[in-house]
MIDOSE-1310 file (N, C-alpha, C; in nm, 2 decimals, decimal comma, always signed):
residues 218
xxxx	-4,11/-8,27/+6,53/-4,10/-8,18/+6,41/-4,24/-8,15/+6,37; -4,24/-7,98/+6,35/-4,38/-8,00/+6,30/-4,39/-7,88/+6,19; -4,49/-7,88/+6,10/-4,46/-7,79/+5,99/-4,59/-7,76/+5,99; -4,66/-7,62/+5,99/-4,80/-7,56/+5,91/-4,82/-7,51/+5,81
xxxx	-4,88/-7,51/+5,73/-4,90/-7,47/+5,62/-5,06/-7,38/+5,61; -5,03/-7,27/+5,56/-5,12/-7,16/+5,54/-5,11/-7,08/+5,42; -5,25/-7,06/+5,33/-5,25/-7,03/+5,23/-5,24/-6,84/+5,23; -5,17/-6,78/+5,10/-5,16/-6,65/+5,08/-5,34/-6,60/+5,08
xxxx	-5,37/-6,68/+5,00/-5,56/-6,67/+4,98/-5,61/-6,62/+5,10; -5,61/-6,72/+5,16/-5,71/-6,68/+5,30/-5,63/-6,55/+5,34; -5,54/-6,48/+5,33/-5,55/-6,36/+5,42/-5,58/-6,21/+5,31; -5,54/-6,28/+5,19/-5,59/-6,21/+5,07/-5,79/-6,19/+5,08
xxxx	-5,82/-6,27/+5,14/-5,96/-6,26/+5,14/-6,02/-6,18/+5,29; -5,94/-6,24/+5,34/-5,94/-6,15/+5,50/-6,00/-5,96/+5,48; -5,82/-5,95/+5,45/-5,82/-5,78/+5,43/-5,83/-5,71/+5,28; -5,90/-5,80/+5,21/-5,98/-5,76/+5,07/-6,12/-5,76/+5,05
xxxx	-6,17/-5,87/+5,15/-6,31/-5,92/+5,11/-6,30/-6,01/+4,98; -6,44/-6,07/+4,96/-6,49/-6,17/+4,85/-6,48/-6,11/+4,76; -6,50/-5,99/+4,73/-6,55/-5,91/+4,60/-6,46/-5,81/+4,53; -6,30/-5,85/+4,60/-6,25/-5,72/+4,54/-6,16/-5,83/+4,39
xxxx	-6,13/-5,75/+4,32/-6,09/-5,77/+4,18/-5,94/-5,89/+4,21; -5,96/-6,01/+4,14/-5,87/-6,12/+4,16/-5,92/-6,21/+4,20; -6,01/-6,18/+4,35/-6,07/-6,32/+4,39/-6,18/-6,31/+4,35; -6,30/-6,23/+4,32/-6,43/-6,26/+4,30/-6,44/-6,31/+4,18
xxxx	-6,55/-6,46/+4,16/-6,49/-6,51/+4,04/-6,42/-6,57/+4,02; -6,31/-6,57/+4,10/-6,20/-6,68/+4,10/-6,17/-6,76/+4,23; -6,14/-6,91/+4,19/-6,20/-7,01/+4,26/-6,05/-6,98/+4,41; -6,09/-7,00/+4,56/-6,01/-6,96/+4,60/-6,01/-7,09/+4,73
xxxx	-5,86/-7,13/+4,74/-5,85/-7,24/+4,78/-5,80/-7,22/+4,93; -5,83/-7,24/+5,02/-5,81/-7,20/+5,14/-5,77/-7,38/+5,22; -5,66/-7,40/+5,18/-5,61/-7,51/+5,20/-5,53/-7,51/+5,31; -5,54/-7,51/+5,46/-5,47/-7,49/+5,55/-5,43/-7,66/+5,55
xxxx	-5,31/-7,66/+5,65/-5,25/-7,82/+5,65/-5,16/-7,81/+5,74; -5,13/-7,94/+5,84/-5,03/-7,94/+5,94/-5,00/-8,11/+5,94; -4,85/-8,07/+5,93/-4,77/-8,24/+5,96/-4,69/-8,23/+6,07; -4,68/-8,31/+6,18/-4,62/-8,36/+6,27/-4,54/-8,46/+6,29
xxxx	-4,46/-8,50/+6,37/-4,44/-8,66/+6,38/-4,34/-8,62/+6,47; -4,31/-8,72/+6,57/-4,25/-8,74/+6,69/-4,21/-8,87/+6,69; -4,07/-8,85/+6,69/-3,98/-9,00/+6,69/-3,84/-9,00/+6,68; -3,78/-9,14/+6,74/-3,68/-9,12/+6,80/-3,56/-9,19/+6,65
xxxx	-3,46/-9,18/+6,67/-3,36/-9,18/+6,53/-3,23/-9,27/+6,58; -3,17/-9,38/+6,56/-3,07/-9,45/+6,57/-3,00/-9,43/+6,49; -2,87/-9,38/+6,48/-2,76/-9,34/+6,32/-2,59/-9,43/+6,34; -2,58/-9,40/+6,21/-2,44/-9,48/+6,25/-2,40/-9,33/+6,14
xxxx	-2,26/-9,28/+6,16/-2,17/-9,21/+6,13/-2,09/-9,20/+6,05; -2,05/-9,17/+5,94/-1,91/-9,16/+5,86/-1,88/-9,07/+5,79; -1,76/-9,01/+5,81/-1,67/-8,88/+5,74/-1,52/-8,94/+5,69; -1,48/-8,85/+5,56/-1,34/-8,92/+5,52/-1,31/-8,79/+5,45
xxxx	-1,20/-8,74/+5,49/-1,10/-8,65/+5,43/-1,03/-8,72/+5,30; -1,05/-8,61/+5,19/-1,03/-8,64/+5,04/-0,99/-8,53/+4,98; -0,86/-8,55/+4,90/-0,80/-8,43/+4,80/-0,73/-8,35/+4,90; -0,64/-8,44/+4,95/-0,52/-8,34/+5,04/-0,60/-8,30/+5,17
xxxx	-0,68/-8,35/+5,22/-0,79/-8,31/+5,36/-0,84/-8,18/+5,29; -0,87/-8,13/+5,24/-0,94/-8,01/+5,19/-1,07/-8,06/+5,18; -1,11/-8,16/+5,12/-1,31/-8,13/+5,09/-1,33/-8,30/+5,18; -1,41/-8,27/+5,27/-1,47/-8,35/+5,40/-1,58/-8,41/+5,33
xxxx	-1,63/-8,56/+5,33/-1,78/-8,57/+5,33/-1,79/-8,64/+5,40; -1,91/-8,67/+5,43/-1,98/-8,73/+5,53/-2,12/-8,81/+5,53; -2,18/-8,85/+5,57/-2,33/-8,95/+5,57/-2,32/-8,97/+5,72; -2,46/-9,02/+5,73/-2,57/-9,09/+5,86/-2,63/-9,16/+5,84
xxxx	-2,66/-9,26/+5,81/-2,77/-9,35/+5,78/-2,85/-9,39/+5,88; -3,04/-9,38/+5,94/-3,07/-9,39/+6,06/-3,18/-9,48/+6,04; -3,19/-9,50/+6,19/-3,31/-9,62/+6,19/-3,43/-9,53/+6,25; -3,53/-9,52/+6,25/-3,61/-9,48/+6,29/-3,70/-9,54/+6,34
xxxx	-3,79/-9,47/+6,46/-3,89/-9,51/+6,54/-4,03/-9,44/+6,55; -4,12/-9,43/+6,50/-4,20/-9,30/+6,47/-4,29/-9,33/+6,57; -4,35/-9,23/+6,68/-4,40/-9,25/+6,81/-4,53/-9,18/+6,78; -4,55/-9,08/+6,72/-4,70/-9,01/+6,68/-4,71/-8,92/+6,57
xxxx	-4,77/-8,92/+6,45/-4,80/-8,89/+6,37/-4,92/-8,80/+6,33; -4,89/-8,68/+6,28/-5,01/-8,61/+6,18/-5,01/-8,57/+6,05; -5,05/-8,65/+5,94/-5,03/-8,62/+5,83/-5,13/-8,57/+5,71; -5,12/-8,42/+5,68/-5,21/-8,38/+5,60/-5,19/-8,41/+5,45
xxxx	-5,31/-8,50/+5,40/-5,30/-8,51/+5,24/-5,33/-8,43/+5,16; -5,46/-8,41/+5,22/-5,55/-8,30/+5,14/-5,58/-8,20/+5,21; -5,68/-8,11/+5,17/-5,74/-7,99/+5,29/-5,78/-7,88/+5,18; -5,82/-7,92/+5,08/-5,90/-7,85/+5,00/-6,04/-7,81/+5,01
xxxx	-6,06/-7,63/+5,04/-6,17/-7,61/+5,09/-6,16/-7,47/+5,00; -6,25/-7,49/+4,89/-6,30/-7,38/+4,78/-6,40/-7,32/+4,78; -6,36/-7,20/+4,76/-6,47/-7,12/+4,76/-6,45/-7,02/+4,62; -6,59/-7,00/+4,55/-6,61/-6,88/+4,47/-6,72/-6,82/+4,45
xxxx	-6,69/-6,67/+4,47/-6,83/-6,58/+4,46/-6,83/-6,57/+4,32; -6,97/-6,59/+4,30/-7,06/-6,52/+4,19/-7,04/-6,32/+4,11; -6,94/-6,33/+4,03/-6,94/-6,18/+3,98/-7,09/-6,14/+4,01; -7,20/-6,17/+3,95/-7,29/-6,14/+3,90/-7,42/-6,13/+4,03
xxxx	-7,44/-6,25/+4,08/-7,51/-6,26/+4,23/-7,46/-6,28/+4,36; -7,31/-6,28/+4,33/-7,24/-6,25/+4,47/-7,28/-6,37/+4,56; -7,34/-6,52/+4,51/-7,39/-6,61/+4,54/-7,25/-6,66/+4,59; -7,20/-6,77/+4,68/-7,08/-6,80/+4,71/-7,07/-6,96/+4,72
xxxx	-7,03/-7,05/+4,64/-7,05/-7,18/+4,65/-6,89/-7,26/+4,70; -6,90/-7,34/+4,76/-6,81/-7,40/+4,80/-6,82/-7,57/+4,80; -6,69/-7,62/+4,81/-6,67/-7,78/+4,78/-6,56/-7,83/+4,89; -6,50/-7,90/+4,92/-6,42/-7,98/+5,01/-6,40/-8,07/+4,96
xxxx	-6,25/-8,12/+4,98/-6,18/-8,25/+4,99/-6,06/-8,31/+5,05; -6,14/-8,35/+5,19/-6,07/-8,34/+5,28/-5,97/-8,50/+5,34; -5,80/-8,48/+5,32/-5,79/-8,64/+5,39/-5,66/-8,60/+5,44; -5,71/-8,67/+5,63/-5,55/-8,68/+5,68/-5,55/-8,80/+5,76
xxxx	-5,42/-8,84/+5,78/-5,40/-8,94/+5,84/-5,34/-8,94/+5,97; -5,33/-9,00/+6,06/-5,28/-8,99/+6,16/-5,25/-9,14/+6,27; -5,12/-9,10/+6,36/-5,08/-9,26/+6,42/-5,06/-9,18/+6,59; -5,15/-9,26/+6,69/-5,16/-9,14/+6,80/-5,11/-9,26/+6,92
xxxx	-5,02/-9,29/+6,98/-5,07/-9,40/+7,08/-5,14/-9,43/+7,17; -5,22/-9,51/+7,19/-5,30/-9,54/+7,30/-5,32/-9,54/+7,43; -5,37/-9,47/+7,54/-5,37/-9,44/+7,67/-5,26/-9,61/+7,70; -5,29/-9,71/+7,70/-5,19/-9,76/+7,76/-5,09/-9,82/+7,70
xxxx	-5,02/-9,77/+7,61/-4,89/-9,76/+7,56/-4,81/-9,63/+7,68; -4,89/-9,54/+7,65/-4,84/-9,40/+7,69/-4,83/-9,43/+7,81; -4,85/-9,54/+7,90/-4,82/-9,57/+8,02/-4,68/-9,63/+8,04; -4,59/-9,64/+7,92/-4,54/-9,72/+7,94/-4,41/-9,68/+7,85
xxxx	-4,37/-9,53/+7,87/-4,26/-9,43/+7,78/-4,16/-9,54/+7,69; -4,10/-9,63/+7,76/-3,99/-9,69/+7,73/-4,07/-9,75/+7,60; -4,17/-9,82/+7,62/-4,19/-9,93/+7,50/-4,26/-9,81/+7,35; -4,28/-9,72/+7,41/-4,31/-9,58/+7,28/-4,22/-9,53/+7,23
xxxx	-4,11/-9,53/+7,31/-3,94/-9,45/+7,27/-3,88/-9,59/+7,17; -3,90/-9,74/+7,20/-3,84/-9,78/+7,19/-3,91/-9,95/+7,10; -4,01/-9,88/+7,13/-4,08/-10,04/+7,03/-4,09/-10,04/+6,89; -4,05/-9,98/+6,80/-4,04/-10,00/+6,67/-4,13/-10,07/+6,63
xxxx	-4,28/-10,00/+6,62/-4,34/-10,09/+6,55/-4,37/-9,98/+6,46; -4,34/-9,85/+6,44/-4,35/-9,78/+6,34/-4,22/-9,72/+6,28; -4,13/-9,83/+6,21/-4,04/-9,81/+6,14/-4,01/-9,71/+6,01; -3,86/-9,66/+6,00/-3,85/-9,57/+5,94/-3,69/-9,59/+5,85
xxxx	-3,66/-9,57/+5,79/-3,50/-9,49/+5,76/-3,52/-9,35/+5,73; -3,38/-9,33/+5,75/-3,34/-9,14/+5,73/-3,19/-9,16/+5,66; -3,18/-9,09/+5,57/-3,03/-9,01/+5,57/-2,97/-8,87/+5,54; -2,86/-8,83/+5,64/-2,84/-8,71/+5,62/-2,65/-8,70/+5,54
xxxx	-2,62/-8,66/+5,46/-2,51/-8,62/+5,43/-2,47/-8,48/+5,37; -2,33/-8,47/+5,35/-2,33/-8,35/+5,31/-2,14/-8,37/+5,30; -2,13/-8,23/+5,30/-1,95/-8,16/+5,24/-1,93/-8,07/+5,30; -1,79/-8,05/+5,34/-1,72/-7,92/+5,35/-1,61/-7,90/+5,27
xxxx	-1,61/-7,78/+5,18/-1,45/-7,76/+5,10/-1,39/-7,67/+5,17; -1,25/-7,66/+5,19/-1,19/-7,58/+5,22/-1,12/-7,52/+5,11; -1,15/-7,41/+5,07/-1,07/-7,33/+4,95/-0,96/-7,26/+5,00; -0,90/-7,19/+5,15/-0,79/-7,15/+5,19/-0,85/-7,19/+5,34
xxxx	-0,72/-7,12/+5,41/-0,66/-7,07/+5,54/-0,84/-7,05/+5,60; -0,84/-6,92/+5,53/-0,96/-6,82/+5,58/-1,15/-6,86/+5,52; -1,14/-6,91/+5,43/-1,25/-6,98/+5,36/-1,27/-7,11/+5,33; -1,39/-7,13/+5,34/-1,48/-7,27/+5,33/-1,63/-7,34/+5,29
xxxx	-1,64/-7,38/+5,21/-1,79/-7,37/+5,20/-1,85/-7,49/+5,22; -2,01/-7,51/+5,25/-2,03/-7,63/+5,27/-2,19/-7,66/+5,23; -2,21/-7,77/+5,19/-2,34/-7,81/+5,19/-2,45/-7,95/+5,23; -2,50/-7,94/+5,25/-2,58/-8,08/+5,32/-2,73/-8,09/+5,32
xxxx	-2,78/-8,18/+5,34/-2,90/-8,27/+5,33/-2,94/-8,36/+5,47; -3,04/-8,26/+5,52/-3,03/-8,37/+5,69/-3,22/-8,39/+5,63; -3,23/-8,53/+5,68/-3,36/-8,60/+5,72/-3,40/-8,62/+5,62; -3,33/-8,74/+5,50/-3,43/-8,72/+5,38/-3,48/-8,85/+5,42
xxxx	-3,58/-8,91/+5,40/-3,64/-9,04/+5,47/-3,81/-9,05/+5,44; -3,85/-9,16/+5,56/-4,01/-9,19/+5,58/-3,96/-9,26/+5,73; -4,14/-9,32/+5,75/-4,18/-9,35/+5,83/-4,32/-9,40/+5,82; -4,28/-9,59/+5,78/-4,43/-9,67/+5,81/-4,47/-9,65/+5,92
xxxx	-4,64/-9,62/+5,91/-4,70/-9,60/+6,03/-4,84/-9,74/+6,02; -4,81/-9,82/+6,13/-4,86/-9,96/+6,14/-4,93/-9,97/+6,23; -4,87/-9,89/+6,36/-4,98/-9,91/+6,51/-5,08/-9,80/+6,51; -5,20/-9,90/+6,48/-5,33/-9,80/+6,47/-5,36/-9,67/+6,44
xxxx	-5,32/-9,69/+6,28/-5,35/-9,60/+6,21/-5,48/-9,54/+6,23; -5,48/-9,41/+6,20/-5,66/-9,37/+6,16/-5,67/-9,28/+6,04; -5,76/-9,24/+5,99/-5,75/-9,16/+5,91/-5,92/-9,08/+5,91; -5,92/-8,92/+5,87/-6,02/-8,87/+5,84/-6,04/-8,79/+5,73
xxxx	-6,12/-8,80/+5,69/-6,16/-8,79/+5,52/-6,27/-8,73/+5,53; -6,32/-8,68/+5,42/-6,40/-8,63/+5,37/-6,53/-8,73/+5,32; -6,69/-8,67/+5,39/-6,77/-8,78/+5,38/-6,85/-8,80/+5,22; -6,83/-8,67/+5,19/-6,86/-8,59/+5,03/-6,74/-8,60/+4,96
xxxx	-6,66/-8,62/+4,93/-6,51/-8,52/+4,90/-6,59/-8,51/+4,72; -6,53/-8,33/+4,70/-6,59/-8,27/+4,58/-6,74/-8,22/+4,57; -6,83/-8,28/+4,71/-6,95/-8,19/+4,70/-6,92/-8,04/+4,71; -7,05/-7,95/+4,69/-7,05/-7,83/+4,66/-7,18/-7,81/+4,69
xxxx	-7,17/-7,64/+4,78/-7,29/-7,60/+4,84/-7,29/-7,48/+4,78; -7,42/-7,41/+4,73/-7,45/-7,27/+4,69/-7,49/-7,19/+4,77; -7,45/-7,09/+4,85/-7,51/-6,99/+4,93/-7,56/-6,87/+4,90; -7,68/-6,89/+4,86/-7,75/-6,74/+4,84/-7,78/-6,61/+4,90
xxxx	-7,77/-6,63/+5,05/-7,76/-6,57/+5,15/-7,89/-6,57/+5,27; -7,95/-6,48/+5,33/-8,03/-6,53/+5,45/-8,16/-6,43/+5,40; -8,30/-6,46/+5,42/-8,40/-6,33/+5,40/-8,40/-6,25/+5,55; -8,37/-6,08/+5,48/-8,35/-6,04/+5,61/-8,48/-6,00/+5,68
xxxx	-8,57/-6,04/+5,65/-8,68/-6,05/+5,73/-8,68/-6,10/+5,84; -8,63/-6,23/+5,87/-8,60/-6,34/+5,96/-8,52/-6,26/+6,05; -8,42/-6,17/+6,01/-8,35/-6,13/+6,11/-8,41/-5,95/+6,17; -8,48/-5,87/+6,07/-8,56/-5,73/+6,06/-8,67/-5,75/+6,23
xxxx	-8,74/-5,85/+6,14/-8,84/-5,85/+6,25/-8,87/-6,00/+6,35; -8,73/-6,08/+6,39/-8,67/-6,15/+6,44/-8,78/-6,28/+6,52; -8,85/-6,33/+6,44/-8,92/-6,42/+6,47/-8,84/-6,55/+6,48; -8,87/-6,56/+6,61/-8,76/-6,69/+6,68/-8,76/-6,82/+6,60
xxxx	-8,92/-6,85/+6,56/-8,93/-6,99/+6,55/-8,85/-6,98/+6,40; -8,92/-6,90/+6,30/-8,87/-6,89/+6,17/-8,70/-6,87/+6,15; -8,68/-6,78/+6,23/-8,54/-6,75/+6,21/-8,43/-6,88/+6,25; -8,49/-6,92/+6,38/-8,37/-7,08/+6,42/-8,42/-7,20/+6,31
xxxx	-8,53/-7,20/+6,28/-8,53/-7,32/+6,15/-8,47/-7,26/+6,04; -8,44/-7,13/+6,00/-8,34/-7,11/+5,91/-8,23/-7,16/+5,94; -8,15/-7,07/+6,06/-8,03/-7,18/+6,10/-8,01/-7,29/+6,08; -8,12/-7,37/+6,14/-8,12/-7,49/+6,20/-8,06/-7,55/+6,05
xxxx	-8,20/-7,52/+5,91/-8,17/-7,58/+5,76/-8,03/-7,57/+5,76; -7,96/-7,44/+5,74/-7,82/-7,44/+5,73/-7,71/-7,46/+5,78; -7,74/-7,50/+5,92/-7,64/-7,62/+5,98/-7,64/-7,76/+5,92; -7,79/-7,79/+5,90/-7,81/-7,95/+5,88/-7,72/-7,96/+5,72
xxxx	-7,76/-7,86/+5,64/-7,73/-7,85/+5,54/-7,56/-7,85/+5,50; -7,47/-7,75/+5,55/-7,34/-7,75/+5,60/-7,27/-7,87/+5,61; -7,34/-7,95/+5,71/-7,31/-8,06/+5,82/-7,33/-8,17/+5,72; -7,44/-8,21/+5,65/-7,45/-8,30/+5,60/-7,34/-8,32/+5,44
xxxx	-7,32/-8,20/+5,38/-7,24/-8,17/+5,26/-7,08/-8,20/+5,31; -6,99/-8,11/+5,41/-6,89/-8,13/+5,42/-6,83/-8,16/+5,58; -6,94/-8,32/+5,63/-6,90/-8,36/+5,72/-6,78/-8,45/+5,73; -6,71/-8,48/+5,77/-6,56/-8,56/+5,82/-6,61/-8,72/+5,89
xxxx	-6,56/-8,83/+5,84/-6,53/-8,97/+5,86/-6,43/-9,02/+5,90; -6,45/-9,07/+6,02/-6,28/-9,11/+6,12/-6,34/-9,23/+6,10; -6,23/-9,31/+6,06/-6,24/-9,47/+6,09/-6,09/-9,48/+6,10; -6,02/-9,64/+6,09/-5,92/-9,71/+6,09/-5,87/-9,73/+5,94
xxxx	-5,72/-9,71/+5,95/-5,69/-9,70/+5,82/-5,60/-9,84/+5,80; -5,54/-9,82/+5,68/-5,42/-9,90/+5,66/-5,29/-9,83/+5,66; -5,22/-9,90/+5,69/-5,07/-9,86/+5,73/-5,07/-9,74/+5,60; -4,99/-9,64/+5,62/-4,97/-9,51/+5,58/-4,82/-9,50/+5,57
xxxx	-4,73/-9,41/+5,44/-4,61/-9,36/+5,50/-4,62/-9,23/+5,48; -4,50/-9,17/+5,61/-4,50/-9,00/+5,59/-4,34/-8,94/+5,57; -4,31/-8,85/+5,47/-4,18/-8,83/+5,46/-4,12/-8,76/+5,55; -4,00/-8,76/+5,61/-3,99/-8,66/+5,69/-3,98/-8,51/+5,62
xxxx	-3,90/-8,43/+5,74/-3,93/-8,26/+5,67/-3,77/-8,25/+5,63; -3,74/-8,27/+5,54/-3,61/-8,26/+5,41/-3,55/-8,11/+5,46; -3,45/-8,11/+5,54/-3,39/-7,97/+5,51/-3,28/-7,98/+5,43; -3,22/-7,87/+5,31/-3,11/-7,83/+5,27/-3,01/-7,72/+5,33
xx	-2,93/-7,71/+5,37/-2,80/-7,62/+5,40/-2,65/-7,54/+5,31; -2,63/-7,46/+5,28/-2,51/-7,44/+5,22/-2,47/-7,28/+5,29
């Protein structure tokens, strides 16, 4: 199951630009985000006819096995121009987590389908009414649940989270009359610069839970 998430902003900024009326000036959150998770589900079943067999309910209650995980917490990445200098400053705060198996697990499908060491519950229930012959209505709830994630967690974060960089722009001299050395140590500052403000930190985490993706029906 996998779900992305993409902000109205970023495409508002796309085919608007920075400067048109709404966003310039106002802080604009370009929060892209993706959850994943891959795993297997063990259920037990039950339905019971009630009020003359007319309205059906039902439940699942499941065990879960969660085999690999992507979970976005955060992914705040702001930006706002300057009405006035069109200067553009930006901040980050960035955290996800993630549970991936190990080259030799993955040698070994059965014990990844089937080792539970990233346990879960789920339940799904729901109704059907019958109002006549010809009509019926129904409604339900599949996957409302989690999923501890235990085997080697990781997580990556943000090395700043909430710094902020001001961008004033480039002297176009550097680029006019294209002197190599001057112009790549410009770059060069504004990579280092970039890089050092909203670089990313992967280490090992502690066990994490992730909900599953909740659908409703009627």
């Amino acid at each position: 199951n996998m779900n992305v998430r993409y902000p109205k902003s970023f495409f508002d900024v796309i085919v608007k630009g920075n400067g048109a009326p709404g966003i310039i000036g106002v802080p604009q959150n370009i929060n892209f985000g993706i959850n994943a998770t891959a795993y297997s589900e063990f259920g037990i079943n039950y339905a019971r006819l009630l009020m003359n067999d007319d309205l059906t309910i039902g439940a699942r209650v499941k065990i879960l096995n969660g085999q690999a995980n992507l979970d976005t917490k955060k992914s705040d990445l702001i930006f706002t121009t300057d009405p006035k200098t069109f200067e553009i400053t930006t901040s980050s705060d960035i955290l996800i987590n993630g549970c991936i198996p190990d080259s030799s697990a993955m040698s070994k499908p059965l014990n990844v389908a089937f080792g539970f060491k990233n346990m879960g519950l789920g339940l799904d229930f729901g109704g059907t009414y019958k109002i006549s012959d010809k009509i019926s209505v129904n409604a339900s709830v599949a996957d409302l649940g989690f999923i501890k994630w235990k085997s080697n967690p990781i997580s990556l974060k943000s090395h700043n989270p909430g710094a902020s960089y001001t961008f004033s722009g480039l002297d176009l001299t550097d680029f006019i009359h294209y002197d190599t050395l001057s112009f790549n140590t410009v770059l060069t500052q504004l990579t280092d610069t970039l890089s050092s403000t909203f670089s990313l930190d992967s280490s090992s985490s502690e066990s994490y839970k992730s909900s599953l993706s909740t659908r409703f029906y009627a």
